[in-house]
C-alpha positions in Angstrom: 0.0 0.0 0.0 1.4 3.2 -0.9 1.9 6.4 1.8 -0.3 8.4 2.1 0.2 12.1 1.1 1.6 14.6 4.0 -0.5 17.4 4.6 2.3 19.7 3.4 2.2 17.6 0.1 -1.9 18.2 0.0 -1.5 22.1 0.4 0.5 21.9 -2.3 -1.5 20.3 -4.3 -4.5 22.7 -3.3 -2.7 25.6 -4.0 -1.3 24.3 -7.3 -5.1 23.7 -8.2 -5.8 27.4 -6.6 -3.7 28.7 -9.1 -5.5 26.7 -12.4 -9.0 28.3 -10.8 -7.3 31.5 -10.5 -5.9 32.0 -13.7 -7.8 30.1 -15.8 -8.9 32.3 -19.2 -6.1 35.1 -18.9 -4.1 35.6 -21.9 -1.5 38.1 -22.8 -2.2 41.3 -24.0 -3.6 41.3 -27.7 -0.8 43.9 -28.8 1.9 41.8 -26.6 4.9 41.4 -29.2 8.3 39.8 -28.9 11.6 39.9 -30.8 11.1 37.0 -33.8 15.0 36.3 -34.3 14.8 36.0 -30.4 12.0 34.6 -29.0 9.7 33.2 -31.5 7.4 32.8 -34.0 4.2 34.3 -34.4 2.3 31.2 -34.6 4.0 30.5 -30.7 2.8 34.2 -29.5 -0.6 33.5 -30.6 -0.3 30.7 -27.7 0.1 33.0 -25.5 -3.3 35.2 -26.6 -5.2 31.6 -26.6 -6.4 31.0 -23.1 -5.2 27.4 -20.9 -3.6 25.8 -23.9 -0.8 24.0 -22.5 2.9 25.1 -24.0 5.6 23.1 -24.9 8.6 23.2 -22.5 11.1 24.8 -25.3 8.2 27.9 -25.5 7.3 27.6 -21.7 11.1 28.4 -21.1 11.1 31.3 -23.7 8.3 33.0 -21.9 9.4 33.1 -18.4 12.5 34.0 -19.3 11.7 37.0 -21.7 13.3 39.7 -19.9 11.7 42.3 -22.5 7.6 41.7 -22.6 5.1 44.6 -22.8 3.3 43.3 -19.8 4.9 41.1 -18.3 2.4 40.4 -15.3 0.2 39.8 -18.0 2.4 37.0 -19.5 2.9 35.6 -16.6 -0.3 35.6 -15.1 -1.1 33.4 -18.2 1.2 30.8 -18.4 1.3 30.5 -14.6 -0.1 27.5 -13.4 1.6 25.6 -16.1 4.7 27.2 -15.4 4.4 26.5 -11.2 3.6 22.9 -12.1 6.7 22.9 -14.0 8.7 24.4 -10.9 7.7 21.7 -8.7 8.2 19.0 -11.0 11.7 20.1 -11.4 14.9 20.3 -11.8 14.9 24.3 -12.0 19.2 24.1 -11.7 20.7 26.1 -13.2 17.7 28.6 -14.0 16.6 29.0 -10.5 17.0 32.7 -9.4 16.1 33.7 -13.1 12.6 31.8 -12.2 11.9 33.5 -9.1 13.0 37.1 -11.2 10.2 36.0 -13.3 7.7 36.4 -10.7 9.5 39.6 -9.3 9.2 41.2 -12.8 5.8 40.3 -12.9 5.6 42.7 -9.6 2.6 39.8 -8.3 1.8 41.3 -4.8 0.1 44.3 -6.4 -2.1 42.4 -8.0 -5.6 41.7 -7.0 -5.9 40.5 -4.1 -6.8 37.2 -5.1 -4.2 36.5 -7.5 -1.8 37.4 -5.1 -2.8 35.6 -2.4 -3.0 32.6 -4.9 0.6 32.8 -5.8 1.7 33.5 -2.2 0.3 30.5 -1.3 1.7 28.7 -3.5 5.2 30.0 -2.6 5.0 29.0 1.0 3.2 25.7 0.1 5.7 24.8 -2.5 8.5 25.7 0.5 6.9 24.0 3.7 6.8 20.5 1.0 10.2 21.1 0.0 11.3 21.6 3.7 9.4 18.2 4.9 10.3 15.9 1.9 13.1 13.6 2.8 13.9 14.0 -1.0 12.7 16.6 -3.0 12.3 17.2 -7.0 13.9 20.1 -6.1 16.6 20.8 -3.5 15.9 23.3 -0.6 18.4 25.7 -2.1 17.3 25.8 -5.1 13.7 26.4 -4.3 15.2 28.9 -1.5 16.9 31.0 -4.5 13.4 31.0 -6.6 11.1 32.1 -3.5 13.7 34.6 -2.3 14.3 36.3 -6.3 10.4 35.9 -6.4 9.8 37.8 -2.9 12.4 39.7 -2.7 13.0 38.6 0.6 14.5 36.1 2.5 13.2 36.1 6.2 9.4 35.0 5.6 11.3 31.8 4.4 13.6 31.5 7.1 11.2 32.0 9.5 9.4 29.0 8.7 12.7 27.0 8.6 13.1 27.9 12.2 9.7 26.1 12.9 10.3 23.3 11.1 13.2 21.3 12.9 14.2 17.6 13.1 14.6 15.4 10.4 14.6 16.1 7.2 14.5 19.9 8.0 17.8 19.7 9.8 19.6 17.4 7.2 18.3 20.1 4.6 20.1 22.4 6.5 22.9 20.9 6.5 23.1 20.3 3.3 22.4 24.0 2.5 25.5 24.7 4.8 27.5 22.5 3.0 26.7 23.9 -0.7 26.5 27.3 0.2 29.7 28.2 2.8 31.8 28.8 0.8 30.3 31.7 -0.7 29.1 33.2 2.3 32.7 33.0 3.9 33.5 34.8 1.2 31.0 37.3 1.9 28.8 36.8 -1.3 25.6 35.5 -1.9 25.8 32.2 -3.4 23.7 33.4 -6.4 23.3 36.2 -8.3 20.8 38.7 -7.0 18.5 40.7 -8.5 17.8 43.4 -5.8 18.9 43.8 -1.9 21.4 41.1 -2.4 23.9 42.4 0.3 20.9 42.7 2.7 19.9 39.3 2.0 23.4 37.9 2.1 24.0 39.7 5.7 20.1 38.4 6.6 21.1 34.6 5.6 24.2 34.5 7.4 22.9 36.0 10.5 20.5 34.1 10.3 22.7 30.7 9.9 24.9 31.6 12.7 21.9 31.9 15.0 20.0 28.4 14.1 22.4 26.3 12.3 24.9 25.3 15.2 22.5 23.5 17.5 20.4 21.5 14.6 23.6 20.6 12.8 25.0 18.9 15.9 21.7 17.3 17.0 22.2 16.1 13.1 25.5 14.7 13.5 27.2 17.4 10.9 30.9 16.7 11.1 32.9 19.2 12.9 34.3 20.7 9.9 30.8 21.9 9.0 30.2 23.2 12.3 33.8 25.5 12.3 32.7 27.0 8.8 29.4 28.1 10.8 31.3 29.6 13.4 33.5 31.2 10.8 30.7 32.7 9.2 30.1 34.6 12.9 33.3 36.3 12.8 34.0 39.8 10.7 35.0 38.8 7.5 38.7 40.0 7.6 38.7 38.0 11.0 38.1 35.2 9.2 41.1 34.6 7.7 43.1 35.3 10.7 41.0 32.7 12.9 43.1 29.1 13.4 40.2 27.7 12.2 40.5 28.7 8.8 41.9 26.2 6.5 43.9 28.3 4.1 42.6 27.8 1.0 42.2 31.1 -1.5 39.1 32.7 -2.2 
């Protein structure tokens, strides 16, 4: 008999459907217009002026990505629950903060209130899954980058990290730790920001230094992980000054 579904896996699911009632019938504008040597055809733009006609994922890409539409919040408003499903499904790697940038272009919190709560939800539904699956589609950094770029913050999702402790939360953690220390010893973000990307650097660190030390040992992290956490406490020119750093060039 298979499991049954988690409740975080069910909210997910609702608010994946939320978003097909939501946006079901929108289209882009009828004047919307793209580059033809650069985008596509016009045959592929009428798609996107056809209401819930699913896309191909070549096209799918194109659109999100599109730096340059009209109105974008109108794109993306109509290829959105396609392209959420598509998110989940994953892999997003190496496109990640470029998909969240999507939804930050698309500037979705002033839109009606509905269609922003709809995508909201689907944000922190998509993250409370992602934090509670012992194995993701999508890795927790990953789907950290695209909420963060999408939000343009990064402490709503933090603070729902901090509730969520124990297995697998903690072993996501340290994983995150482990992928990401590197940069932040550094004193960058481990991505490339699109906006407040030193705040949200200096939020995420602070933020690691606080919570990480106590679930990484009640994970069994090896110590090395724990002294690049500690690192991450000191000033940055401190850091290479402390016996505890390693020596290797930045």
């Amino acid at each position: 008999m298979s499991a049954q579904p988690s409740l975080a896996r069910l909210r997910l699911h609702a608010a994946l459907d939320r978003l097909a009632v939501t946006f079901a019938g929108l289209t882009a504008r009828s004047d919307e217009h793209n580059c033809v040597c650069h985008w596509g055809d016009a045959e592929e733009l009428a798609l996107l002026k056809t209401a819930d006609t699913e896309l191909d994922p070549d096209l799918l890409w194109r659109t999100w990505d599109a730096p340059d539409w009209t109105d974008h919040a109108s794109v993306l408003r109509r290829i959105l629950p396609q392209f959420a499903r598509t998110l989940v499904g994953g892999p997003v790697a190496p496109w990640q903060a470029e998909a969240g940038r999507s939804f930050a272009r698309g500037r979705w919190q002033r839109w009606p209130a509905e269609q922003a709560g709809a995508v909201r939800e689907f944000l922190h539904a998509w993250w409370a899954d992602t934090l509670t699956d012992p194995s993701p589609a999508v890795p927790v950094p990953d789907v950290l980058v695209v909420i963060t770029e999408a939000s343009a913050a990064v402490g709503p999702w933090l603070g729902v990290w901090k509730t969520l402790t124990g297995p697998p939360a903690d072993a996501h953690l340290a994983a995150l730790v482990e992928q990401w220390e590197w940069e932040l010893i550094g004193g960058q973000l481990p991505w490339s920001g699109w906006d407040n990307e030193e705040e949200i650097r200096t939020e995420l660190t602070a933020w690691l230094v606080r919570n990480a030390p106590a679930r990484l040992r009640a994970h069994g992290a090896p110590p090395k992980l724990l002294n690049r956490i500690r690192l991450l406490g000191l000033p940055c020119a401190d850091r290479w000054e402390d016996p505890g750093w390693d020596g290797r060039p930045y």
